[in-house]
N, CA, C and O atoms as a MOPAC input file, in Angstrom:
PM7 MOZYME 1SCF
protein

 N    -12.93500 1     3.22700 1    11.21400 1
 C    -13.11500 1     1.85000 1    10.84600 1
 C    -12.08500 1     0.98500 1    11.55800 1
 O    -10.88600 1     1.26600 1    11.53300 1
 N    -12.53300 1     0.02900 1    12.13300 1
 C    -11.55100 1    -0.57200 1    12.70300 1
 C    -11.07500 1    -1.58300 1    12.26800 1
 O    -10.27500 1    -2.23700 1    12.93700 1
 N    -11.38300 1    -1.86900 1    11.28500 1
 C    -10.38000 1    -2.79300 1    10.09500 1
 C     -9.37300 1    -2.23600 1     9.37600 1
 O     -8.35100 1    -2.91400 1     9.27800 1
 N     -9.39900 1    -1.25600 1     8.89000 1
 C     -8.49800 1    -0.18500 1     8.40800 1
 C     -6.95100 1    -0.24300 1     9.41500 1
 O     -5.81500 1    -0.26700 1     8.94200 1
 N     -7.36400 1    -0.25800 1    11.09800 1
 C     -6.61600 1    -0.38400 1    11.53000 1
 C     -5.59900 1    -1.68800 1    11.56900 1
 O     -4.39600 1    -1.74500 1    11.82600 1
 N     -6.34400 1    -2.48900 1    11.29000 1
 C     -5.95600 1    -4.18400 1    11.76600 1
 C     -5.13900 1    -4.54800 1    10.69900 1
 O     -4.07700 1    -5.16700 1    10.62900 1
 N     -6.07200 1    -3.88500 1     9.66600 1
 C     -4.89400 1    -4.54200 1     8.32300 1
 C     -4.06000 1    -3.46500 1     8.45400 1
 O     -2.92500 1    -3.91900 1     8.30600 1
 N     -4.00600 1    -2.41900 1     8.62900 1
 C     -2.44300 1    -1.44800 1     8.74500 1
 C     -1.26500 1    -2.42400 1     9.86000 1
 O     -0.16600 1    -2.96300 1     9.73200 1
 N     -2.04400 1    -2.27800 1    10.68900 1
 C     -1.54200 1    -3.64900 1    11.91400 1
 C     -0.58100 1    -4.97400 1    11.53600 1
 O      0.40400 1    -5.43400 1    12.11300 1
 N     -1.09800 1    -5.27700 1    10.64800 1
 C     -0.88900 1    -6.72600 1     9.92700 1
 C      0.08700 1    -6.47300 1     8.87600 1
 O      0.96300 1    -7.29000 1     8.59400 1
 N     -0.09300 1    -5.02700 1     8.12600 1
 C      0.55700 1    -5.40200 1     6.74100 1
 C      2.10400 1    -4.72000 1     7.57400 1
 O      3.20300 1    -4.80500 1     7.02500 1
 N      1.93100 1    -4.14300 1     8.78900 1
 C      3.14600 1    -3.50000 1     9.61600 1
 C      4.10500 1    -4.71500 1    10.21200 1
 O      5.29200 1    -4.59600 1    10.51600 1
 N      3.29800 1    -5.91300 1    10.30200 1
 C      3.87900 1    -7.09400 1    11.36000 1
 C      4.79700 1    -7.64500 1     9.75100 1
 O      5.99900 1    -7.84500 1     9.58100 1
 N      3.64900 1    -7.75400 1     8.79500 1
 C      4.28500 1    -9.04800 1     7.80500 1
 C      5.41900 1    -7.99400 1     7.22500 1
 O      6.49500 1    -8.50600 1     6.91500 1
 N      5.31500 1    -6.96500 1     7.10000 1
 C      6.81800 1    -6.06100 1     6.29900 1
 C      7.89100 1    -6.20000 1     7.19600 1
 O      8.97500 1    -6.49200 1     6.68900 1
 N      7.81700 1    -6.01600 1     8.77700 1
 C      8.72100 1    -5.90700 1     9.41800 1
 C      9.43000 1    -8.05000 1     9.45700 1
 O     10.49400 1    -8.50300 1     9.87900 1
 N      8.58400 1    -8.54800 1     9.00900 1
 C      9.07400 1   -10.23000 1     9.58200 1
 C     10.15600 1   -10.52400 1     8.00600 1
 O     11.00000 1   -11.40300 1     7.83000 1
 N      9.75300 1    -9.52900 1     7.15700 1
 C      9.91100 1    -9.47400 1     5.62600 1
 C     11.27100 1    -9.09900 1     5.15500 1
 O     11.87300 1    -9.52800 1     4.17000 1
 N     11.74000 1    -8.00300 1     6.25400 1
 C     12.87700 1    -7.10100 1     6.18100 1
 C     13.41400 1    -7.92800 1     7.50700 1
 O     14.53500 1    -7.61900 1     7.91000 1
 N     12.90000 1    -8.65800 1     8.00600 1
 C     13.97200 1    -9.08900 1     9.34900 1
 C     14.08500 1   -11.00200 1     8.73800 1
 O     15.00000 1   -11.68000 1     9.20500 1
 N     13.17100 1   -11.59500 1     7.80400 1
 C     13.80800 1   -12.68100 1     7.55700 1
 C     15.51300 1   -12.65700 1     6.73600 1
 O     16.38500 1   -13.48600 1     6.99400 1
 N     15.57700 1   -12.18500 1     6.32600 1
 C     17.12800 1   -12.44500 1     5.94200 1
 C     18.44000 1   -12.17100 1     6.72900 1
 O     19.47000 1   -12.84500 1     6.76300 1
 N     18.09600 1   -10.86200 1     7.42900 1
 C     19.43500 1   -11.13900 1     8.59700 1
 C     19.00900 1   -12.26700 1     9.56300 1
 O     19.63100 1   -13.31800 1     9.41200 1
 N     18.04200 1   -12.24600 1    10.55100 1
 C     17.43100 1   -12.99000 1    10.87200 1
 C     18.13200 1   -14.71000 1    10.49800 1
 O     18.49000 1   -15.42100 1    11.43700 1
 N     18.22100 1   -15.09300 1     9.34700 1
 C     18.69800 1   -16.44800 1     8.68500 1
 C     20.68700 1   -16.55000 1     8.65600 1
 O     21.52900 1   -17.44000 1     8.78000 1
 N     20.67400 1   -14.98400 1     8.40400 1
 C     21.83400 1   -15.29900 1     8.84900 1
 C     22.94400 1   -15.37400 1    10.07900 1
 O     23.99700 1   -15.94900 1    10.35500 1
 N     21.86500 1   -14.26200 1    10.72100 1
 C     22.28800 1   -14.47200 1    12.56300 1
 C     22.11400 1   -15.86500 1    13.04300 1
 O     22.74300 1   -16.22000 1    14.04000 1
 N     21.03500 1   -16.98500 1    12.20900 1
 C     20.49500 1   -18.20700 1    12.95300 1
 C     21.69500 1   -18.92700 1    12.28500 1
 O     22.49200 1   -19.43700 1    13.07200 1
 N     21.93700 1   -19.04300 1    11.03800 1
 C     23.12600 1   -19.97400 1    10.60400 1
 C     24.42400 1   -19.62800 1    11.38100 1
 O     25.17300 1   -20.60500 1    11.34600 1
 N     24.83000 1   -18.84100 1    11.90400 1
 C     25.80300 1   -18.28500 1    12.84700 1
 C     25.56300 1   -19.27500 1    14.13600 1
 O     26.41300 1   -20.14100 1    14.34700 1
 N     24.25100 1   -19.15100 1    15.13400 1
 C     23.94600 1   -19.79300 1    15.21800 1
 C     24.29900 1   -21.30700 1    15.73300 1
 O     24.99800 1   -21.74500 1    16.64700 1
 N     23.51000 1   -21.87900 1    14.74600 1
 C     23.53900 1   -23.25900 1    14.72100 1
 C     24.42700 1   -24.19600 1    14.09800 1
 O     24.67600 1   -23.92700 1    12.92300 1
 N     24.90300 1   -25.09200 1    14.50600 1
 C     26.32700 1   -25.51100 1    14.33200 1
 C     25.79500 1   -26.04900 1    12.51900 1
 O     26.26800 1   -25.73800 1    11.42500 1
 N     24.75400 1   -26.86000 1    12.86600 1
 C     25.13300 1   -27.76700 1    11.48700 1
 C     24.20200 1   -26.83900 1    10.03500 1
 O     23.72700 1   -27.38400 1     9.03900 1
 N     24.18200 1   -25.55300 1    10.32100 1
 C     23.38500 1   -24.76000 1     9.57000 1
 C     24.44100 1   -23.55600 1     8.39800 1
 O     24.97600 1   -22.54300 1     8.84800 1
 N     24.51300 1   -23.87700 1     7.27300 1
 C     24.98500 1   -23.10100 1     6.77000 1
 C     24.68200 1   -21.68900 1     5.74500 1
 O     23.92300 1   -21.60200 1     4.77900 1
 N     25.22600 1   -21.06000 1     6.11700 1
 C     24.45800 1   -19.44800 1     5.53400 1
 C     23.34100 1   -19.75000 1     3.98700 1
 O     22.23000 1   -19.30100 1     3.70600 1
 N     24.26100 1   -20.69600 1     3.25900 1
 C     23.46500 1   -20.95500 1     1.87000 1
 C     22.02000 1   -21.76900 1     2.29700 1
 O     20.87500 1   -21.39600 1     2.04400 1
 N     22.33300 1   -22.67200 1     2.83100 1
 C     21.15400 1   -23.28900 1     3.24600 1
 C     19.86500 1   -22.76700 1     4.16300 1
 O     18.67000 1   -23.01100 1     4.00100 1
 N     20.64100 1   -21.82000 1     5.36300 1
 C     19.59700 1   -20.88600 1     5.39300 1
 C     19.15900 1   -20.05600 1     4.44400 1
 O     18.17000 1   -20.55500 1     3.90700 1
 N     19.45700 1   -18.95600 1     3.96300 1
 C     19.27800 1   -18.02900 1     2.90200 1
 C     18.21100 1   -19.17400 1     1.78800 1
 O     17.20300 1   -18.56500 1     1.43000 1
 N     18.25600 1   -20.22100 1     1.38400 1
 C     17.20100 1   -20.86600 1     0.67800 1
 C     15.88300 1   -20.99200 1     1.15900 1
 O     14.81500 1   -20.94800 1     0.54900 1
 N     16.21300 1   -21.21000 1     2.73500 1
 C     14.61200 1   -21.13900 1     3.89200 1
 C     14.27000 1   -19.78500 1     3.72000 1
 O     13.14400 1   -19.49300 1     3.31700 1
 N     15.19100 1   -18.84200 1     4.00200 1
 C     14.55900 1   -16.90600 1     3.95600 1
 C     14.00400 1   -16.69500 1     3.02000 1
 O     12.85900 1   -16.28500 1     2.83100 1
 N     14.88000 1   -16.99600 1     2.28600 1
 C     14.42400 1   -16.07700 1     0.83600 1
 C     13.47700 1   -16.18400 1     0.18100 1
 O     13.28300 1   -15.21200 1    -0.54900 1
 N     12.50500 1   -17.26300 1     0.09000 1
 C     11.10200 1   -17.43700 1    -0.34700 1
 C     10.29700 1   -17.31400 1     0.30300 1
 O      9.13500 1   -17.26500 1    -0.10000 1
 N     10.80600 1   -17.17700 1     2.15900 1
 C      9.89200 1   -16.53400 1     2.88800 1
 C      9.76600 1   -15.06800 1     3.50600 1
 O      8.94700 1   -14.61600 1     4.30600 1
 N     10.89800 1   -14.45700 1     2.84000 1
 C     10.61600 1   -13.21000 1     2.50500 1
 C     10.15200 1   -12.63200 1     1.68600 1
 O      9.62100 1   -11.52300 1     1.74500 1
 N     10.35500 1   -13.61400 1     0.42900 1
 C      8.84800 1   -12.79000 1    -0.33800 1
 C      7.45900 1   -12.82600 1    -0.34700 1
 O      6.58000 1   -12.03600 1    -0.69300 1
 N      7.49400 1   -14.12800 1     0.19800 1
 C      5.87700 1   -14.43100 1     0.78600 1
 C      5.41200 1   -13.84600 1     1.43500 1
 O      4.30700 1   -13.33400 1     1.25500 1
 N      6.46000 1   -13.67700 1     2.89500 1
 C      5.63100 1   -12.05700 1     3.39200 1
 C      5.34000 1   -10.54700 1     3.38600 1
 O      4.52300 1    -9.76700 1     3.87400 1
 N      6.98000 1   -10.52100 1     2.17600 1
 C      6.62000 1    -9.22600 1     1.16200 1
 C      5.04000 1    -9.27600 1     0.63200 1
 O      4.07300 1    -8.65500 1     1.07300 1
 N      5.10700 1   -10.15300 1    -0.38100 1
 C      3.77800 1   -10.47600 1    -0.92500 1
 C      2.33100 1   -10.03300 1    -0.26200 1
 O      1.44500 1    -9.26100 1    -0.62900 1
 N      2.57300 1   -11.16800 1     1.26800 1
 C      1.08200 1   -10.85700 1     2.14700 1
 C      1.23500 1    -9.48400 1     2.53400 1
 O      0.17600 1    -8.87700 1     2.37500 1
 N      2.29200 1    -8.67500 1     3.04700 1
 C      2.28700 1    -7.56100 1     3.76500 1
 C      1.96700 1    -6.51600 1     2.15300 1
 O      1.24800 1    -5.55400 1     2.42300 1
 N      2.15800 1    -6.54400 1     1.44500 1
 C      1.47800 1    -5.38200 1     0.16800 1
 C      0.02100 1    -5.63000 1    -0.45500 1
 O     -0.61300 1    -4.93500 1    -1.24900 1
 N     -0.34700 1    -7.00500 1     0.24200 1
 C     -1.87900 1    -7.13300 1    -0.34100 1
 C     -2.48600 1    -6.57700 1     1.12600 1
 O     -3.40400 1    -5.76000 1     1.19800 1
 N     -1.89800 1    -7.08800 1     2.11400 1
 C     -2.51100 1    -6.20100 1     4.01400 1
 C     -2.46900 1    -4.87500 1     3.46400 1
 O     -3.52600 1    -4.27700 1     3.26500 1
 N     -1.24500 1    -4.30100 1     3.17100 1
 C     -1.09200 1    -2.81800 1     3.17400 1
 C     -1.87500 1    -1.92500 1     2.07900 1
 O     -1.89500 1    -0.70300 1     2.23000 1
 N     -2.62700 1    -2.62800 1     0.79300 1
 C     -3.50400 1    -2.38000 1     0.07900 1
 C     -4.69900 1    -2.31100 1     0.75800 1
 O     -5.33300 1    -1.29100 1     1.02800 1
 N     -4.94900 1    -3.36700 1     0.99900 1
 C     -6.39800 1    -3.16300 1     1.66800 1
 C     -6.53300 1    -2.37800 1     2.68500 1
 O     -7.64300 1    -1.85500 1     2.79300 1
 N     -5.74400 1    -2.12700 1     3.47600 1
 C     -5.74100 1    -1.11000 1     4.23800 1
 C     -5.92000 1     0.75500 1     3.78600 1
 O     -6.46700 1     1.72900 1     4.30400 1
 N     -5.04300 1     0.46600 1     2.44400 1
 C     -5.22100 1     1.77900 1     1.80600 1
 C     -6.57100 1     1.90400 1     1.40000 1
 O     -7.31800 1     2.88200 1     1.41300 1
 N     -6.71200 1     0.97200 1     1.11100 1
 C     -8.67000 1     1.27900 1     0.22500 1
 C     -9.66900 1     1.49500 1     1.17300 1
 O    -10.79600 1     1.92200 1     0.91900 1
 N     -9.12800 1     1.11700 1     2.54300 1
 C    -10.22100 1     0.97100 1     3.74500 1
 C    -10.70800 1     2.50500 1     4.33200 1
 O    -11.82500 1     2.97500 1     4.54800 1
 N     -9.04700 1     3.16700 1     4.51200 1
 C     -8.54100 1     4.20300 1     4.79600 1
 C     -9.25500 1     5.20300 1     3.67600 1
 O     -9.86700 1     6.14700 1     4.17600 1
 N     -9.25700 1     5.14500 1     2.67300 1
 C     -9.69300 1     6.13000 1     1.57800 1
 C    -11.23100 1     6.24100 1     1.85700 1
 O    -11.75800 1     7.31000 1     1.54900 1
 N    -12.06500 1     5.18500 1     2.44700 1
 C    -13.71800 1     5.06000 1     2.38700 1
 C    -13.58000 1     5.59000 1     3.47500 1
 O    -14.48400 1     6.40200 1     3.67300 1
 N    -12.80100 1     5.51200 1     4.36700 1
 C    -12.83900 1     6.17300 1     5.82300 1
 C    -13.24700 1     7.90400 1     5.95300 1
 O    -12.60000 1     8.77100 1     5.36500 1
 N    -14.55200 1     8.21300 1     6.92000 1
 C    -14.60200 1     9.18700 1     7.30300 1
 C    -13.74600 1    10.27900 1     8.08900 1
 O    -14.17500 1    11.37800 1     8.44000 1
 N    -12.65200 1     9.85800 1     8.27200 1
 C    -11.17700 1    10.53700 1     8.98500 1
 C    -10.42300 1    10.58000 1     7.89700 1
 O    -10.08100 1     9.85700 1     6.96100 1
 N    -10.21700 1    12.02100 1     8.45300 1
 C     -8.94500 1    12.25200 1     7.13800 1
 C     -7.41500 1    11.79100 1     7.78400 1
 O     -6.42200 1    11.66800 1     7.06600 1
 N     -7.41000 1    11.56900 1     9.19400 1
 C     -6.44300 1    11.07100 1     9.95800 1
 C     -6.01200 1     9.81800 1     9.91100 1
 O     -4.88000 1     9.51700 1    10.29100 1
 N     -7.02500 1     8.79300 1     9.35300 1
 C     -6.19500 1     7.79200 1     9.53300 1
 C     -4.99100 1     6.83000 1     8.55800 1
 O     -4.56700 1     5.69400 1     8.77200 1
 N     -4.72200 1     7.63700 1     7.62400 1
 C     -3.69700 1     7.65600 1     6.66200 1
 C     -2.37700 1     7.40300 1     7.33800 1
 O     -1.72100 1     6.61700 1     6.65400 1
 N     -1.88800 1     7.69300 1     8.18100 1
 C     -0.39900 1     7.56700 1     9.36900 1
 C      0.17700 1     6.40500 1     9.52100 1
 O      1.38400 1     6.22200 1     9.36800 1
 N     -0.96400 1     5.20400 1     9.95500 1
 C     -0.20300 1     4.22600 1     9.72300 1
 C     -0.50400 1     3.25700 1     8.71200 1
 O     -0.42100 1     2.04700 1     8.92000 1
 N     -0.83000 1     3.73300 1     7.68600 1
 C     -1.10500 1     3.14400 1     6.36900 1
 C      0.36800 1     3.51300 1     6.03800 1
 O      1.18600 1     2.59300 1     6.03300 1
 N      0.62700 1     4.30900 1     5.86400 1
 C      1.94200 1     4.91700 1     5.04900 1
 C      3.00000 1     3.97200 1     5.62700 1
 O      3.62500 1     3.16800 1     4.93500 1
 N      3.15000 1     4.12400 1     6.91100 1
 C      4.48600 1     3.33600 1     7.67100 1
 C      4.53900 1     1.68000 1     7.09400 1
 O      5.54300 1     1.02700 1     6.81200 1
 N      2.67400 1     1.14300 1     7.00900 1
 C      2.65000 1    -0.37800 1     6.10300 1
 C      2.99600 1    -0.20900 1     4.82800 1
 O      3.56600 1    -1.11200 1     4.21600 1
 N      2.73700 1     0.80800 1     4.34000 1
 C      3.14300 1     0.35400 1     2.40800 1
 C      4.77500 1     0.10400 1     2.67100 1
 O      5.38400 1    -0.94100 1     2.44000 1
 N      5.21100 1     1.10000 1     3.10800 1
 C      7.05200 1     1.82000 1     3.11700 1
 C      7.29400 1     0.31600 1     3.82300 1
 O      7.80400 1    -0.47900 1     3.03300 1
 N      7.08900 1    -0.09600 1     4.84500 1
 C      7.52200 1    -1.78400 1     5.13300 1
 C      7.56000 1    -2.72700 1     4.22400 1
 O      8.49300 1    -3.38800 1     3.76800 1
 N      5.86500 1    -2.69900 1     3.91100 1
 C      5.38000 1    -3.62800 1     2.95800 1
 C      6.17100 1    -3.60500 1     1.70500 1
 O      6.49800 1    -4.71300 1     1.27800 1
 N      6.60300 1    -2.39500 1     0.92200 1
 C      7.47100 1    -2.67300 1    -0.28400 1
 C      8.93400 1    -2.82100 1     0.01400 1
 O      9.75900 1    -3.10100 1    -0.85500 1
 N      9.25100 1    -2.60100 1     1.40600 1
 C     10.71200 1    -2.60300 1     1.37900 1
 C     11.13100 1    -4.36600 1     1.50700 1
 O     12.00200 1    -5.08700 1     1.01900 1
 N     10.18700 1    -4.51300 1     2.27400 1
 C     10.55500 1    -6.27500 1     2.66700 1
 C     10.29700 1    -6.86300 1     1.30600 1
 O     11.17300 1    -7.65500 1     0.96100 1
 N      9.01400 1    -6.62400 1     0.17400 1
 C      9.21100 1    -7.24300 1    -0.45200 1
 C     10.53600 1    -6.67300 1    -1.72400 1
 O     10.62100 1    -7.40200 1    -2.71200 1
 N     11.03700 1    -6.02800 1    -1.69700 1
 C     12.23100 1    -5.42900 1    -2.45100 1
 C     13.36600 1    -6.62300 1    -1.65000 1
 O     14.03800 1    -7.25900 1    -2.46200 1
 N     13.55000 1    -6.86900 1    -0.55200 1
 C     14.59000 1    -7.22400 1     0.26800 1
 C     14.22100 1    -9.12700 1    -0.28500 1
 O     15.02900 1   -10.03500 1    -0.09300 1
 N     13.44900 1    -9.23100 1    -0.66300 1
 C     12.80200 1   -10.73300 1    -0.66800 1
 C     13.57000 1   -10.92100 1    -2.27800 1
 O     14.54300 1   -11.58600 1    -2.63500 1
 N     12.82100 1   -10.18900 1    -2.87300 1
 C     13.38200 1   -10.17200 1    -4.49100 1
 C     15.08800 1    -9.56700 1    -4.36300 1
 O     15.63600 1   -10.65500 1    -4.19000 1
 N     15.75800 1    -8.96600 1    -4.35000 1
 C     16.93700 1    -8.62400 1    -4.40200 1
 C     17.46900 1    -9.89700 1    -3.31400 1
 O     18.59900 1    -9.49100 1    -3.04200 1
 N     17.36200 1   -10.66100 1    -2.86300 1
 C     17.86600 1   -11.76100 1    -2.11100 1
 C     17.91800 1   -12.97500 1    -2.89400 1
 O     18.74800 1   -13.88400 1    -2.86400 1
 N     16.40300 1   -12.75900 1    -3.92700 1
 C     16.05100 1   -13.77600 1    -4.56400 1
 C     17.40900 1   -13.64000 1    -5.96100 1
 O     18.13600 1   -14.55600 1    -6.34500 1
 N     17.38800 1   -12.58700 1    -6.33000 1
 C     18.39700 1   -12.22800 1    -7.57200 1
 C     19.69000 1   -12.52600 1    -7.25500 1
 O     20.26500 1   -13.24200 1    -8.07500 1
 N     20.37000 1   -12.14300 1    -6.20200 1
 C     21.35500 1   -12.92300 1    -5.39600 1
 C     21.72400 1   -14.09300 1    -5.61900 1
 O     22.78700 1   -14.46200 1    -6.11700 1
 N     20.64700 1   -14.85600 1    -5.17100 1
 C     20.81400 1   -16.51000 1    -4.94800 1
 C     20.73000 1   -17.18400 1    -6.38900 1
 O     21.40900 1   -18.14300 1    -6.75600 1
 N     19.65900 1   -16.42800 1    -7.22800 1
 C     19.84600 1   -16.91800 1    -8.94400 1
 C     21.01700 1   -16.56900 1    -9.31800 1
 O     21.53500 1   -17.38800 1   -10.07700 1
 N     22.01800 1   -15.11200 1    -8.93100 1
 C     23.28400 1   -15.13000 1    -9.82400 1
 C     24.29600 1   -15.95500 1    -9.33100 1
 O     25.17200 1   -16.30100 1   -10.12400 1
 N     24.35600 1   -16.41600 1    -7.93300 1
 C     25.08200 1   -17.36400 1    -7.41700 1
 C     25.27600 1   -18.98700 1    -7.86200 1
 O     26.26900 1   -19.70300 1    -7.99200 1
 N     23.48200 1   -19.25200 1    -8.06600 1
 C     22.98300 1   -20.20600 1    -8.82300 1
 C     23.37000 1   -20.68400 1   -10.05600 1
 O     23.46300 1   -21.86800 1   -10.37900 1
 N     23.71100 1   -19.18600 1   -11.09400 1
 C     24.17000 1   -19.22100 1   -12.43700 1
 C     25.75500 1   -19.54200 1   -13.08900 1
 O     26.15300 1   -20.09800 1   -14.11300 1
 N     26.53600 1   -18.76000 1   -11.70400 1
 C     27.79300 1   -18.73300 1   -11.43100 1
 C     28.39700 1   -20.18900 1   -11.11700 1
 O     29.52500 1   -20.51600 1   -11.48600 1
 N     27.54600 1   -21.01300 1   -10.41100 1
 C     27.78600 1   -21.94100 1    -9.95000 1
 C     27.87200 1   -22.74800 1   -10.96400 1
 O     28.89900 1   -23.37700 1   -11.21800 1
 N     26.45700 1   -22.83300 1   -11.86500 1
 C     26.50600 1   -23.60700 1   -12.95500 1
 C     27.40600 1   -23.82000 1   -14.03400 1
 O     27.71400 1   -24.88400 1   -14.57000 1
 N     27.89400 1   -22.32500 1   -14.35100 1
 C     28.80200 1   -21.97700 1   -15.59300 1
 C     30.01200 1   -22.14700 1   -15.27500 1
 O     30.98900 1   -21.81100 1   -15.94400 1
 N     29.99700 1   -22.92800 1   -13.74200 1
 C     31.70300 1   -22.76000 1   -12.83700 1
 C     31.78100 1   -24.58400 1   -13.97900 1
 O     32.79400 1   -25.28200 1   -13.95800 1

């Protein structure tokens, strides 16, 4: 099936953009003069979970595609999308928890 492939494809692009937005934000605030780490990290961090998010609904559908699939082979790079797909969105949320305890700290300062 060659959709099976595309969304493995896809849910591989959005995990890897998922796990690379947060260093990514902070290599760019480094960077750019008038850019500061907090202020980036507010741009990442909701767009790392967004593409956590898209890359585990890609990497689902891909699994279900893969399961109707007449190859018992093409499971390989399904696996490499979930393991992306949940790590970026783990990296999105634990960034997000971050910025709320910083958030909280700040407040109670």
């Amino acid at each position: 099936m060659p959709g099976n492939s595309r969304t493995a494809r896809a849910a591989v692009l959005f995990g890897a953009l998922a796990v690379l937005a947060i260093p990514g934000a902070v290599f760019g605030s480094r960077l750019v003069h008038g850019v500061t780490l907090l202020h980036a990290l507010y741009a990442a961090v909701p767009a790392a979970c967004l593409l956590g998010l898209v890359a585990v609904a890609s990497a689902r559908r891909a699994r279900f595609a893969a399961a109707r699939s007449v190859r018992p082979d093409a499971t390989g790079p399904v696996r490499v999308a979930r393991l992306l797909a949940w790590a970026g969105l783990y990296v999105g949320i634990t960034a997000a928890l971050a910025l709320g305890v910083y958030g909280a700290l700040r407040w109670a300062q």
